[in-house]
Structure formats: structure tokens, C-alpha cells
DRENDODO-26978 format. One record per residue (C-alpha): chain; x negated, y, z negated; residue in three letters; residue number from 1. Coordinates in nm, 4 decimals, always signed. Last residue first. Layout:
A  X  Y  Z  ALA  NUM
...
***
This chain:
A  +2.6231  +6.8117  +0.4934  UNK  385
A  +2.9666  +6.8205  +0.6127  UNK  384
A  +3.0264  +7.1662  +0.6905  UNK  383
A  +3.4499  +7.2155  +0.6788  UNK  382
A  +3.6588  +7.3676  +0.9509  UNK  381
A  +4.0927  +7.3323  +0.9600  UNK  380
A  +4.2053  +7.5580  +1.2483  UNK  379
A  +4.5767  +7.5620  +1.2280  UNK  378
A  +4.8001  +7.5652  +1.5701  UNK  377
A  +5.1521  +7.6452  +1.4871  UNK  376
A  +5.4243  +7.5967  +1.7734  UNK  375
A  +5.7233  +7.6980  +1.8668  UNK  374
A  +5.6643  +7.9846  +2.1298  UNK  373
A  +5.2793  +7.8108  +2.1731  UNK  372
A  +5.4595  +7.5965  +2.4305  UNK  371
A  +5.6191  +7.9182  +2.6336  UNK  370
A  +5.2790  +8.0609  +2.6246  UNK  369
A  +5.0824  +7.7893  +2.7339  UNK  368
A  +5.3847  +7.7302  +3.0050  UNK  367
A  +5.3712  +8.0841  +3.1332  UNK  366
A  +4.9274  +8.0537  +3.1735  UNK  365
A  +5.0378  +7.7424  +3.4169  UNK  364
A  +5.2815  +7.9664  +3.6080  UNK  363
A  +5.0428  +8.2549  +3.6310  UNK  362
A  +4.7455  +8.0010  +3.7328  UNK  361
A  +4.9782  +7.8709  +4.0140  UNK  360
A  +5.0908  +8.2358  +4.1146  UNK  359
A  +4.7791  +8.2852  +4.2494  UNK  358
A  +4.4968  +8.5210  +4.0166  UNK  357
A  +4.4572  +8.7920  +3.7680  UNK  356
A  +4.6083  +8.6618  +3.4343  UNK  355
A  +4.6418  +8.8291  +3.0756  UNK  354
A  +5.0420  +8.8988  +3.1090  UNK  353
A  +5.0710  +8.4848  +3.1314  UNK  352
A  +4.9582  +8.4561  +2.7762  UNK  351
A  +5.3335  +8.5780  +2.7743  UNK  350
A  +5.4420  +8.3871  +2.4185  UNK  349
A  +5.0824  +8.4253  +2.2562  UNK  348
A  +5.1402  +8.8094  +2.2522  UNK  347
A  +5.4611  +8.8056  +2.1379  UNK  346
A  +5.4254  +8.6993  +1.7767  UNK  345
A  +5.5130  +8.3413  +1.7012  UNK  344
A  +5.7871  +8.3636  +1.4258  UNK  343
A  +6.0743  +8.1862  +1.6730  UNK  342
A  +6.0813  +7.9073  +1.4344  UNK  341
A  +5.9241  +7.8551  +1.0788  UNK  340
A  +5.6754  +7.6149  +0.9258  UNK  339
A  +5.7274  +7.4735  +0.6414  UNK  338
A  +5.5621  +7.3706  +0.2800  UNK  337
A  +5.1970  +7.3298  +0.3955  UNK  336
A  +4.9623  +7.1905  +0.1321  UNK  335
A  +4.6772  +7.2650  -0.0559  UNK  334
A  +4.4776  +7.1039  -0.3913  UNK  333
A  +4.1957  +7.3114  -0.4645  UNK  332
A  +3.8690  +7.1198  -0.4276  UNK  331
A  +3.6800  +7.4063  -0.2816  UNK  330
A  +3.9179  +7.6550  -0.5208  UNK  329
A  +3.5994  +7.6229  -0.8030  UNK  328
A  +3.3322  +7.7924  -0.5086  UNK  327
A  +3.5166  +7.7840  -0.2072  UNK  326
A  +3.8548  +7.7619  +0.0056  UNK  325
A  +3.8668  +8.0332  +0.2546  UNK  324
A  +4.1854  +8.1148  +0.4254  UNK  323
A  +4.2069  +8.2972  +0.7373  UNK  322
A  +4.5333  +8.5030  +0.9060  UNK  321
A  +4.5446  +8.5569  +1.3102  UNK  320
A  +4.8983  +8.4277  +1.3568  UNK  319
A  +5.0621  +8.4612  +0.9882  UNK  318
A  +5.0258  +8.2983  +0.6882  UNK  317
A  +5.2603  +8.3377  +0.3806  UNK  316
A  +5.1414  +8.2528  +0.0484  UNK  315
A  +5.2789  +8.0223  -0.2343  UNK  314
A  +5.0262  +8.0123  -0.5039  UNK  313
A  +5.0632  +7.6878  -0.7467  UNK  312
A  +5.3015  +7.6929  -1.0096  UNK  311
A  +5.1033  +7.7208  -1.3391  UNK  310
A  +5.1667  +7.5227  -1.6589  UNK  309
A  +5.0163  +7.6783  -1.8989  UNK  308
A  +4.6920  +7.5087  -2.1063  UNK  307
A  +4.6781  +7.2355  -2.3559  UNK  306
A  +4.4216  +7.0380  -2.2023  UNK  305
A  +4.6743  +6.7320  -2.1518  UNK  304
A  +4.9406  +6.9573  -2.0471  UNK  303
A  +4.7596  +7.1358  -1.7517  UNK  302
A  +4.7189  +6.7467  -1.6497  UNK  301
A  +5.0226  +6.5980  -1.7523  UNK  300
A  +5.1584  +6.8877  -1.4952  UNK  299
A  +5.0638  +6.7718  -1.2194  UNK  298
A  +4.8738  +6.8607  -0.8695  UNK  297
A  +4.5693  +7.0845  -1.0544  UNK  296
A  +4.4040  +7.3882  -0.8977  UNK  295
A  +4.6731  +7.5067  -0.6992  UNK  294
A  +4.7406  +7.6084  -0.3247  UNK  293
A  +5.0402  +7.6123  -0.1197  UNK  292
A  +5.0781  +7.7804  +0.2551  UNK  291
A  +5.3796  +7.8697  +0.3757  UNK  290
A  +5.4366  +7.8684  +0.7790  UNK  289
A  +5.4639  +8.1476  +1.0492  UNK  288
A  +5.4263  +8.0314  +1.4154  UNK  287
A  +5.1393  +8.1284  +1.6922  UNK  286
A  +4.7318  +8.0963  +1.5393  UNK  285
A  +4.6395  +8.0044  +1.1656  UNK  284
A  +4.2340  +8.0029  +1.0439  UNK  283
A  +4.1365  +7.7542  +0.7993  UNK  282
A  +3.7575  +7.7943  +0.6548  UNK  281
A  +3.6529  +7.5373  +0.3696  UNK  280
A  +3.3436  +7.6309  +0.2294  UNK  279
A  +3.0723  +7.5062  +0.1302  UNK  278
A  +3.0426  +7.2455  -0.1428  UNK  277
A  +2.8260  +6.9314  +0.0657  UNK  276
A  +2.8859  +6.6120  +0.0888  UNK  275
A  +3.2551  +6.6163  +0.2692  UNK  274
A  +3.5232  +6.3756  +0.1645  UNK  273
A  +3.6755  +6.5528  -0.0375  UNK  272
A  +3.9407  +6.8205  +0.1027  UNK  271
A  +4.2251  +6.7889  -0.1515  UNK  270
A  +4.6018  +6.6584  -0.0819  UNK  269
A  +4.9690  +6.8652  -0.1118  UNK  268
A  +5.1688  +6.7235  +0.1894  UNK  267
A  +5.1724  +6.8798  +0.5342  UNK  266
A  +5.4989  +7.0246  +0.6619  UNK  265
A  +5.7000  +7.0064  +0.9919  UNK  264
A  +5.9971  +7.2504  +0.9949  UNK  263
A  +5.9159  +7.4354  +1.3171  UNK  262
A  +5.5838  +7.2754  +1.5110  UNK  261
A  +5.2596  +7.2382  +1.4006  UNK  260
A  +4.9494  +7.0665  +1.5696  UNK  259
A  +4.6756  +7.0491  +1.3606  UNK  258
A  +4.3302  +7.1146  +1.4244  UNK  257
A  +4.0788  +6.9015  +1.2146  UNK  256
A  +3.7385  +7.0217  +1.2141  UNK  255
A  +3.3772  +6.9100  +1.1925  UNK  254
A  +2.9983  +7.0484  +1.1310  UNK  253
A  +3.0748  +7.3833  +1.1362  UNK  252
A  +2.7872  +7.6073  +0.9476  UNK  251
A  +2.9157  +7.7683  +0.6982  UNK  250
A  +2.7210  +8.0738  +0.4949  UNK  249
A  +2.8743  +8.3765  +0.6619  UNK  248
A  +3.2023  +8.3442  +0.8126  UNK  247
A  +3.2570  +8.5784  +1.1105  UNK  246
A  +2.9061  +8.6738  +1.0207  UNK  245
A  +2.7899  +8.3987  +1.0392  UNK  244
A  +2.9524  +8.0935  +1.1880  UNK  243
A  +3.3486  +7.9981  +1.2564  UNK  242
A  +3.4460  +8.1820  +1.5379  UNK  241
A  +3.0841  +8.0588  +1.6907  UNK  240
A  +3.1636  +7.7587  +1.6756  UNK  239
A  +3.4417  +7.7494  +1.9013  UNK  238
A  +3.1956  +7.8316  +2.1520  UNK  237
A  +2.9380  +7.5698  +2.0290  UNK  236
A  +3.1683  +7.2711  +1.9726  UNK  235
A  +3.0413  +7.0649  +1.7264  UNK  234
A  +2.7930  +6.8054  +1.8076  UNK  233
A  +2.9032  +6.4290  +1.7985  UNK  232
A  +2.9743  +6.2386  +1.4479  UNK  231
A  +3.1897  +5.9490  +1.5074  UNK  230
A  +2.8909  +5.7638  +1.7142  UNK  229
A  +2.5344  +5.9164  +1.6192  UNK  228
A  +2.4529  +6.3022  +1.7035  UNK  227
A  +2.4359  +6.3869  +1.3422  UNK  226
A  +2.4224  +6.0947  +1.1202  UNK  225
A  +2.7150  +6.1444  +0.8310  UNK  224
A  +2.9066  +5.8189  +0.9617  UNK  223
A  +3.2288  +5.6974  +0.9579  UNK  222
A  +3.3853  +6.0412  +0.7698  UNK  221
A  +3.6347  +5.9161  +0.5134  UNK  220
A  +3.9989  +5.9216  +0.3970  UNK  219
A  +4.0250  +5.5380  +0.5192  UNK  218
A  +4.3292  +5.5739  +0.6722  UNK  217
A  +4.3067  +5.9529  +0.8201  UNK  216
A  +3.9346  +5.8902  +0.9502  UNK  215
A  +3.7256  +6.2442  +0.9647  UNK  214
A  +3.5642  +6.2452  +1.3672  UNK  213
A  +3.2772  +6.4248  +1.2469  UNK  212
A  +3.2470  +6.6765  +1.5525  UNK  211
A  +3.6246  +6.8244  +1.6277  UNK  210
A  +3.8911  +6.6256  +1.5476  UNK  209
A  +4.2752  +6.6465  +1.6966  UNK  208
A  +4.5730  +6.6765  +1.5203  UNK  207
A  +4.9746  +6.6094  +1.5811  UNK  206
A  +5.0280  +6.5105  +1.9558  UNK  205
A  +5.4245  +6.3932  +1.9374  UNK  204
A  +5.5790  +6.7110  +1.9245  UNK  203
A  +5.5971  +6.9446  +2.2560  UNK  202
A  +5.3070  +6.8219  +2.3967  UNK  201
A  +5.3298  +6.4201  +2.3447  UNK  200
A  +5.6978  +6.4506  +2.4572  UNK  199
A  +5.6418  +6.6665  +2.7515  UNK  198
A  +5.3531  +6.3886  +2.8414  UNK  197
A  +5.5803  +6.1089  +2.9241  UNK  196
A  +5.5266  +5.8439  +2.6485  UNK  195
A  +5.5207  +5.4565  +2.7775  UNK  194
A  +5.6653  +5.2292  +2.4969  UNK  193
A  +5.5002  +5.1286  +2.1864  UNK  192
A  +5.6853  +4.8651  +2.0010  UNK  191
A  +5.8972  +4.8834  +1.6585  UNK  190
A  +5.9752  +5.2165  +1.7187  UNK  189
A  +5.9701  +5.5061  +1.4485  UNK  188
A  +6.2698  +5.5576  +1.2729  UNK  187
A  +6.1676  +5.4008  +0.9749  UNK  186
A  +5.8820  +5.6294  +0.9729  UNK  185
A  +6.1175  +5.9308  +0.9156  UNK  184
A  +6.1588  +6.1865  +1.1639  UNK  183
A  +6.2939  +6.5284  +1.2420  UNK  182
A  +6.0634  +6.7045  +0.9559  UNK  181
A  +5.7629  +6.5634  +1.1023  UNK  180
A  +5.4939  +6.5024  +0.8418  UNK  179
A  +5.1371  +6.6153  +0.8284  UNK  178
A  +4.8915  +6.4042  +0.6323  UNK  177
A  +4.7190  +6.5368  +0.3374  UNK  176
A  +4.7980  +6.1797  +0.1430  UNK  175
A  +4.8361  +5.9222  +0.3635  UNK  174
A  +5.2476  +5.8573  +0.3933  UNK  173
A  +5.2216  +5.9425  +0.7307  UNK  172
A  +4.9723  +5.7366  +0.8481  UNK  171
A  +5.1070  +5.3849  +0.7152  UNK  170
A  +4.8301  +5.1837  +0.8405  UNK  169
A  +4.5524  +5.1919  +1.1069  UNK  168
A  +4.7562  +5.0129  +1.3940  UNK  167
A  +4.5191  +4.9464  +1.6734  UNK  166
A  +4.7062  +4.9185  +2.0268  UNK  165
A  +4.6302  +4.5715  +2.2121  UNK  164
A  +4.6931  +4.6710  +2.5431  UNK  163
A  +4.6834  +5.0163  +2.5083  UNK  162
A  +5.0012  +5.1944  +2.5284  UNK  161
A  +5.0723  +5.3932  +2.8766  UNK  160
A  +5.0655  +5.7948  +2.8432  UNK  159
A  +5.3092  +5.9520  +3.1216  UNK  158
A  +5.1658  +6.2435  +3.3055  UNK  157
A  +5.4715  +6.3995  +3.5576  UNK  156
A  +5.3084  +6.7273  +3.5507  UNK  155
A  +4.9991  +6.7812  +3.3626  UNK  154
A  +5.0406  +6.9914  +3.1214  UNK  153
A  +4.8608  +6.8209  +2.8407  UNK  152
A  +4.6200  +6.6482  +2.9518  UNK  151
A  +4.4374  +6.4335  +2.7705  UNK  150
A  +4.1597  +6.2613  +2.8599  UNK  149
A  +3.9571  +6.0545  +3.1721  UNK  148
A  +4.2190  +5.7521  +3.0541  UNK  147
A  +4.3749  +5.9044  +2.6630  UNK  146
A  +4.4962  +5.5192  +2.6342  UNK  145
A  +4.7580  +5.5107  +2.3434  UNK  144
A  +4.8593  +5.3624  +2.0390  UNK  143
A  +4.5180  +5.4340  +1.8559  UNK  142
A  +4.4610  +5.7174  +2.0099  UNK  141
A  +4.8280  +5.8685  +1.9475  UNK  140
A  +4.6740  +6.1035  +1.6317  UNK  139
A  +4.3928  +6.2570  +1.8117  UNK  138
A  +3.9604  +6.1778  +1.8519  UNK  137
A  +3.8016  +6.4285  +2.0008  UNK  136
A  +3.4763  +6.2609  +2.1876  UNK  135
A  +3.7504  +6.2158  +2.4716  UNK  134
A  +3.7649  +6.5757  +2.5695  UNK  133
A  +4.0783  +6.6907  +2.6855  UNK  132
A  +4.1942  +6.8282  +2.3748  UNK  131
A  +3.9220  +7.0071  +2.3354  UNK  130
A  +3.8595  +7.1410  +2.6880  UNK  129
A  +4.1973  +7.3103  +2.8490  UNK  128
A  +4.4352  +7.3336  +2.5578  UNK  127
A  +4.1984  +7.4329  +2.2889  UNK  126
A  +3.9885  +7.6740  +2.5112  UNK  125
A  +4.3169  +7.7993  +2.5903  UNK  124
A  +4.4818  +7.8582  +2.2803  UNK  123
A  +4.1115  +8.0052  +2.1385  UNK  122
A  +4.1406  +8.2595  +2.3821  UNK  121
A  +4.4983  +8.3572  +2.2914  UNK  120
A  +4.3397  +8.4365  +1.9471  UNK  119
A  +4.0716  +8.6206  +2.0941  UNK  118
A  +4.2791  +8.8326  +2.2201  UNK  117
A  +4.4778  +8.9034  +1.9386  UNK  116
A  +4.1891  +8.9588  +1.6556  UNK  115
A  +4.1195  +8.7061  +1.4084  UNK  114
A  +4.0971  +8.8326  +1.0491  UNK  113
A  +4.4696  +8.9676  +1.0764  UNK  112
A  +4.5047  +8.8626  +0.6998  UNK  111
A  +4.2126  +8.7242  +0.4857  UNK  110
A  +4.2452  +8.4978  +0.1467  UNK  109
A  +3.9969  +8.4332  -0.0445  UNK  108
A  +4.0029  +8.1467  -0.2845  UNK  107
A  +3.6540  +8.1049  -0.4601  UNK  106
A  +3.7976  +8.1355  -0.8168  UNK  105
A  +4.2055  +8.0702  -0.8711  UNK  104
A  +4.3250  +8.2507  -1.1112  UNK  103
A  +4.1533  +8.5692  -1.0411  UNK  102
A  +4.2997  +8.5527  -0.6840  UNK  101
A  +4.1124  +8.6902  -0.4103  UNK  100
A  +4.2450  +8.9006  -0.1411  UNK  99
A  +4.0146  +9.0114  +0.1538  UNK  98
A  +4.0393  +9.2914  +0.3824  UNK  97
A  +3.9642  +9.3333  +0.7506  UNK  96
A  +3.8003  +9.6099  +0.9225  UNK  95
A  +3.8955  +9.6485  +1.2771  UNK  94
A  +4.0754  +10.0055  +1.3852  UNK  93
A  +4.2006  +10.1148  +1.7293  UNK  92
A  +3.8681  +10.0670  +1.8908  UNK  91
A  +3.8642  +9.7183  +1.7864  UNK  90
A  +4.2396  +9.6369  +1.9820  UNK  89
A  +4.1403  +9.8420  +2.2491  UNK  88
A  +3.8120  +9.6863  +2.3021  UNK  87
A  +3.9702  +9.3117  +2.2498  UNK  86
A  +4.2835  +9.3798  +2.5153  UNK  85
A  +4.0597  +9.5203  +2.7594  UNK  84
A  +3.8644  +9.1719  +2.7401  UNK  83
A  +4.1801  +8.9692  +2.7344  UNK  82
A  +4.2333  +9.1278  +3.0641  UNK  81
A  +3.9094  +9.0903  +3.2206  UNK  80
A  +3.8656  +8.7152  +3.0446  UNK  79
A  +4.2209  +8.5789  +3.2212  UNK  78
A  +4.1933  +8.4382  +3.5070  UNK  77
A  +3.7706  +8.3824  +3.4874  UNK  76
A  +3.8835  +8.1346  +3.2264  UNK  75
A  +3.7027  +8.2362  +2.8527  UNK  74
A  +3.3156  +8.2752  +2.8442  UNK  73
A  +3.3725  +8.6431  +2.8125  UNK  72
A  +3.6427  +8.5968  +2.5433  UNK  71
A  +3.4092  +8.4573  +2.2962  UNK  70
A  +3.1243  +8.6941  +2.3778  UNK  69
A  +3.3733  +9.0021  +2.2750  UNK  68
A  +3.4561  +8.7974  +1.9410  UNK  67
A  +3.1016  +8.7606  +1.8838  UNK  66
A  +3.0237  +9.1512  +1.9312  UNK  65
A  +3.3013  +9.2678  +1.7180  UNK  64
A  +3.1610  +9.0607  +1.3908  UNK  63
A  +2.8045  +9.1703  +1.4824  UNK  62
A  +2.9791  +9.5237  +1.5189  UNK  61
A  +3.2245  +9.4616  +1.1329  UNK  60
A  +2.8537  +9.3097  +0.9659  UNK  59
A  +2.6462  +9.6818  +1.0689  UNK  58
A  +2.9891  +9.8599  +0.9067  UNK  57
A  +2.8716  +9.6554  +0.5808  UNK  56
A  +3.0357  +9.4492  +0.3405  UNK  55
A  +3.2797  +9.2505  +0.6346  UNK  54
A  +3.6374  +9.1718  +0.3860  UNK  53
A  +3.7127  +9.4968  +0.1996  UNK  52
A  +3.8340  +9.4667  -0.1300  UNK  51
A  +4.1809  +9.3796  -0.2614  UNK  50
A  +4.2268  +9.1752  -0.6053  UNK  49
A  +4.4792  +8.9735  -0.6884  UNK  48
A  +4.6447  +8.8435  -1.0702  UNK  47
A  +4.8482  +8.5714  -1.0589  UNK  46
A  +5.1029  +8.4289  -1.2885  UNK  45
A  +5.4428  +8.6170  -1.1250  UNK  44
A  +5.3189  +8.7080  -0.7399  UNK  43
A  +5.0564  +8.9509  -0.6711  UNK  42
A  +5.0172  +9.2719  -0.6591  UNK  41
A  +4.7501  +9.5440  -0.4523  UNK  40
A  +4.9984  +9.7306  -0.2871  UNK  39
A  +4.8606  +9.7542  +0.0593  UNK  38
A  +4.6497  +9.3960  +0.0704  UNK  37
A  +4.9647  +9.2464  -0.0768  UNK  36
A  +5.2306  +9.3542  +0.1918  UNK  35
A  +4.9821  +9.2292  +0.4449  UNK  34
A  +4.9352  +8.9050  +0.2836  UNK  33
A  +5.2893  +8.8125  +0.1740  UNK  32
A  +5.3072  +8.6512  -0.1087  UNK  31
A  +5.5581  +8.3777  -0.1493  UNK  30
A  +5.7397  +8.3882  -0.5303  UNK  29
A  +5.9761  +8.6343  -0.3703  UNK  28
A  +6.2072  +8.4074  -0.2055  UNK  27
A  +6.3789  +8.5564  +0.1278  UNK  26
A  +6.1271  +8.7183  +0.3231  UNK  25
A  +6.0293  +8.3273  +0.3711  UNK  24
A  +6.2962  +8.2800  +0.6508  UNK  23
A  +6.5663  +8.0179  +0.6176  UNK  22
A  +6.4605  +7.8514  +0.3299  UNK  21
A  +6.5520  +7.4793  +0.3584  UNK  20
A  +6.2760  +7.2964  +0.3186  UNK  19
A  +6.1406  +7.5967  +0.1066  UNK  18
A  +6.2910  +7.4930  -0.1975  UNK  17
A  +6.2444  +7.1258  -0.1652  UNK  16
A  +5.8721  +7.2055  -0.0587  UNK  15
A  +5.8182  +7.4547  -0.3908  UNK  14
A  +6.0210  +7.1324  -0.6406  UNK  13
A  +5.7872  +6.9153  -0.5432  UNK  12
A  +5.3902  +7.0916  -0.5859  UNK  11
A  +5.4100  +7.0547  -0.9391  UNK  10
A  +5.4548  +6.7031  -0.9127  UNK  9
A  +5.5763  +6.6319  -1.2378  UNK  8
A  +5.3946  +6.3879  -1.5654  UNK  7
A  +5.7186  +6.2969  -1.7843  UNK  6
A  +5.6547  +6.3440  -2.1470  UNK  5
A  +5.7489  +6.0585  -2.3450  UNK  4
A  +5.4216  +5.9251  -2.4151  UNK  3
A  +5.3057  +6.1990  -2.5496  UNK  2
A  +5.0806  +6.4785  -2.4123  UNK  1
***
């Protein structure tokens, strides 16, 4: 590469594209999973290949039995029905499949991997005891005392700043950080005033960490003890989503869940900070969004070793899709181009249909739903050591 050659941003150009792309049916460079698994073809530059996902019927039960156990240990409300809804749901048919991506080695990529119910199980263990818990750090932490911990339906909650808050930098221009497409960080306030919780639910809270509490700023974990400060044990039931034979191999040591809502994105960055190679497991509940992957960020790069200049893979994710980063794609850059409105599937919208009880735990099961209407939750696990 001379001297005059510009070095690009490969990733640029996809989010200007899709910034304002009004549904993602509507560009055919973003592959869409389920179309993909049934005709086997992949978008211009990539090859695919469709196998089956669990290797063994004996792998699909264990698979079938830890989703069942999941949603037996969910809120007495609603485990009957979201049991009913599991057995039907498996009985029906449940045996994934997995697209890899010659191009890009260790990237597998599974559609409707999660089933339904146990999808709108994972809403509420989210909602009701890992956001709450205080060992989860969050993004308004630093700004903002969490008290006993955060609530986030509690009527009439407002958060009051600490009294010295802790400013940690320029968060969202740290690379792999999600932005809000409806504000810029010179719009943010110059002081931090009271937020009433409707706010902090329906935009503000962005991510929460689950056992190594991963530090945005610095880009690193604080400590790789297990059980010390900043590194508390994962937690077991969401665990076991994210364990053998679900996923075989990882064992989750820490997790970032990010809080999406229509048009936010989350810039192109790679997963490093980890000391060990296995895999990186996302799973996506609620809202549609386009997912971004490549092996190199610039072009200089592909230049430099004389080699094509590849657009990274665009790929739509749906509620209940998986993406496993391994092997060469471990250290894949990734990034979320957009996330689109009114794509949640109905299901998560009336997680109120799944209750038995007063009309209090209807009316509190109708605001999960109505939040998770416009929202994308994205599990993000990783093993640490």
C-alpha cells in the first residue's frame, strides 16, 4: 500500500446505509438466517454451510430438559403456562441448525436456538433479579445511587445522583460501546439531575454485567480472582442457558447484556480482554437488529497483504437467534448497525397471557411486555479464564 492510499473503515459505509433503512427486507447484502438455513446461500463473497446444530437426538433431550428446568424455577405466576408453552413448542419440532461461513472460521450462526418460553423467562429473570442485584454493575452507576437496587417498574422511583458522581470518561465514544441514535454527547447535561425511573427503563439503562464486572473505560476486567471484588459468581440459572449442551465447551464466567432500543447501534470493536479463546456466545431476545462481523476493520490492512477487500457479513437476528464467535472469528471485529421498531414478535408483547394470579401480577406481567415492545435485549457471554 502506498502512501497515497487512503486506509477506510470498512465497517462505515454498512451503518450509514442501514441508519436509515427502513426495514432490512430491503437490502439484499443482509442475510437472513431462516431464509439461509432453507436455501443454503449466502450473500455476494461468502460461502455458508447448513448442518444440523445438537449432533445427536440424545444432545436435542439434554438440550429440552434444561430449558424445561429453566422455566420451572421461573415466578410461580407464570411457570405453568410457560411450561405448556415449552412442551408444545418441543413437541412440535426442536432441532436447530447452524450456519457457518467458510470465510470466516469459527462463526456459527444459529436461528430460533432459544425456544419462546424460555425466552420470556429470561425477560423476567432479567427484570426481576439481575438488574436488581447490586453485584451487577450498569451504565448510570457511576452517576447514580442504585439504594437496595434497581427497580425498574417501580412506580414513582426517581434515581438521585450520588454525591460526588464518578465520571469514567467519554463512554460513548469507547470503542464497542452502544450509542443512542436520539442523542449526541453534547447534548448530554452538564449536571446530573434526579432521573424518574420511566426514563432509566425506557432508554437511559444501557448494559448491565454479569460476574467479571468488564470496565468500559479501561477495556479491562479489574481482577481475574474468582469470588474476589469485580469478579462475583455467575448467575447459576442463567447459566445454565449458556453451559453444555446448550453450548458445549463454555463455561460463563461474565456477561454484558445490553439494552437496545429502535435505532441505537453499537460500534464495530473486538472482544479481548478475556484470557482464554473460548467462545463468545450472544443470544438476541424482542426487536430485530443487523449484526456485522469481519475479520479485519480496514482496508490498508486486506491491502497491505495483498488480498480482496471483503465487506464484512451483514446478518439479520431475530428474537431467539445465537451467534458463536470462535476459533479464528473469536477476535472478529462485530458491531450492531440498527435496531428496528415494532419487530418484537408477539409473544414477548403479552407476557401477561402466561399469568395465573390477581390482577396486580397481570398488570405488572402487561408492562414487561409492553417495555420489551421496543426493546432488544442481547445476551453477550464470554469465559474468562
Amino acid at each position: 500500500m502506498t502512501n497515497t492510499e487512503k486506509v477506510q473503515d470498512i465497517f462505515r459505509p454498512l451503518y450509514k446505509r442501514d441508519r436509515h433503512l427502513q426495514a432490512p427486507e430491503m437490502c439484499a447484502e443482509i442475510l437472513d438466517l431462516r431464509q439461509a438455513a432453507q436455501n443454503n446461500i449466502g450473500p455476494p463473497g461468502y460461502r455458508i454451510r447448513v448442518s444440523r446444530y445438537y449432533p445427536t437426538d440424545s444432545a436435542i433431550s439434554h438440550a429440552k430438559s434444561v430449558f424445561s428446568s429453566y422455566i420451572e424455577s421461573a415466578p410461580e405466576s407464570v411457570a405453568m403456562k410457560l411450561q405448556e408453552a415449552l412442551t408444545e413448542e418441543l413437541e412440535n419440532h426442536y432441532d436447530p441448525v447452524q450456519i457457518t461461513v467458510d470465510e470466516l472460521p469459527g462463526l456459527v450462526l444459529i436461528p430460533e436456538l432459544l425456544p419462546h418460553a424460555a425466552q420470556c423467562a429470561a425477560v423476567a429473570e432479567i427484570v426481576r433479579d439481575l438488574v436488581p442485584d447490586t453485584r451487577h454493575r450498569n451504565n448510570l452507576d457511576i452517576h447514580y445511587s442504585m439504594g437496595s437496587g434497581l427497580s425498574l417498574f417501580e412506580k414513582d422511583k426517581v434515581l438521585e445522583p450520588l454525591a460526588e458522581p464518578i465520571y469514567m470518561g467519554e463512554d460513548n465514544k469507547a470503542e464497542g460501546c452502544m450509542i443512542d441514535a436520539s442523542a449526541t454527547r453534547s447534548e448530554l447535561p452538564a449536571s446530573i439531575t434526579p432521573m424518574p425511573i420511566a426514563m432509566v427503563r425506557m432508554r437511559k439503562l444501557r448494559w448491565i454485567t454479569l460476574g467479571g464486572q468488564y470496565n468500559w473505560t479501561t477495556k479491562k476486567y479489574p481482577t481475574f480472582t474468582r469470588g474476589a471484588e469485580g469478579f462475583p459468581e455467575f448467575p447459576a440459572r442463567m447459566g445454565s442457558l449458556f453451559s453444555e449442551p446448550v453450548f458445549p465447551g463454555l463455561t460463563p464466567e461474565a456477561a454484558i447484556i445490553n439494552f437496545y432500543s429502535p435505532g441505537d447501534t453499537l460500534s464495530p470493536h473486538r472482544d479481548v480482554a478475556e484470557l482464554c479463546m473460548a467462545d463468545l456466545v450472544s443470544v438476541s431476545i424482542g426487536c430485530e437488529a443487523v449484526f456485522y462481523a469481519g475479520m479485519e476493520r480496514y482496508s490498508g490492512q486486506q491491502q497491505q497483504q495483498g488480498t480482496e477487500v471483503l465487506q464484512p457479513l451483514q446478518m439479520l437476528l431475530r428474537s431467539g437467534d445465537a451467534v458463536v464467535m470462535g476459533s479464528n472469528s473469536r477476535h472478529a471485529y462485530h458491531g450492531v448497525g440498527k435496531v428496528w421498531a415494532k419487530t418484537c414478535p408477539d409473544y414477548l408483547k403479552s407476557l401477561d397471557n402466561f399469568v395465573i394470579g390477581d390482577d396486580e401480577e397481570h398488570e405488572l406481567w402487561r408492562r414487561y411486555g409492553e417495555w420489551m415492545a421496543n426493546k432488544r435485549v442481547n445476551i453477550n457471554v464470554r469465559q474468562m479464564l
